[in-house]
C-alpha positions in Angstrom: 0.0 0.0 0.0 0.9 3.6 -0.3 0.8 4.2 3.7 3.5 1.0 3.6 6.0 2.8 1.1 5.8 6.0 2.7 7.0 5.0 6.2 9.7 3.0 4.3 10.9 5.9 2.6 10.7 7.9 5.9 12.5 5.0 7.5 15.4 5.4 4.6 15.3 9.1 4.9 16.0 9.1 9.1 18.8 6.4 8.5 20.5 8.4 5.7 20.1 11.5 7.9 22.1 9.5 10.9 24.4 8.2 8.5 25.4 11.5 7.1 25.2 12.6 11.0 28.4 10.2 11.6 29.8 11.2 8.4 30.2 15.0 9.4 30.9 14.3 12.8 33.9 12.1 11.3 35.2 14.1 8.8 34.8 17.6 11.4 38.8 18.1 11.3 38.8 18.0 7.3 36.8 21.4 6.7 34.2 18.9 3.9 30.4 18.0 4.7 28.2 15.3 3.9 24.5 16.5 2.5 21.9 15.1 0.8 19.2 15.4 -0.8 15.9 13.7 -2.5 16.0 14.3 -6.7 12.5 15.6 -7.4 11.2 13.2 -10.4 12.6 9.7 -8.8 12.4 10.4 -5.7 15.8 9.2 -5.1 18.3 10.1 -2.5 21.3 11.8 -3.0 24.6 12.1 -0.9 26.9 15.1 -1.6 30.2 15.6 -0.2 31.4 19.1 -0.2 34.1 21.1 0.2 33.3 24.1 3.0 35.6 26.7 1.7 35.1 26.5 -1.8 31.3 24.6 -1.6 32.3 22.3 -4.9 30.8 19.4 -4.9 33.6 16.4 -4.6 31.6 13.6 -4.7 27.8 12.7 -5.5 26.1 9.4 -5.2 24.2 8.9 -7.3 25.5 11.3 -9.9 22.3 14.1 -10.2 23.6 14.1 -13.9 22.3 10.9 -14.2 19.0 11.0 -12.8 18.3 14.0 -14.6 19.4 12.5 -18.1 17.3 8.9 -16.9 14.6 11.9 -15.9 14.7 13.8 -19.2 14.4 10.5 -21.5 11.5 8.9 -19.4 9.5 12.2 -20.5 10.8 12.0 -23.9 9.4 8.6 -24.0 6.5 9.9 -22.5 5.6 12.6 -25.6 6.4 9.9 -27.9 3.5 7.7 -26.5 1.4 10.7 -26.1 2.0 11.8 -29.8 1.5 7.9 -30.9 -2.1 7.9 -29.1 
């Protein structure tokens, strides 16, 4: 049911939040953060590692390049059905 896959993604979201907790905590001393975040079409979770001073991203899992391109050819897919029907 939909009630069931909403606590699991809440469940997901609070243990990537503690994981990303122990992450900074860890890395305090190195001046880089952990971050995430949720990509808006797949609802997928994102970890970010960034650099404080400069705020570049070093590291992001998944990629949000990916998802976006996976993002933009779903709805390319999409029109083609639409202009097909």
């Amino acid at each position: 049911t939909q009630e069931a896959i909403d606590k699991n993604q809440n469940y997901k979201l609070e243990e990537i939040h503690k994981a990303v907790d122990k992450l900074n905590k860890f890395m305090e001393d190195e001046d880089i953060d952990a971050e995430y975040e949720v990509h808006d079409k797949f609802n997928q979770i994102m970890i970010k590692i960034v650099d404080n001073k400069t705020k570049d991203v070093l590291l992001e899992v998944p990629p949000k390049k990916i998802l976006d391109m996976v993002a933009k050819m779903c709805e390319m897919v999409g029109i083609l059905v639409d202009k097909k029907a």
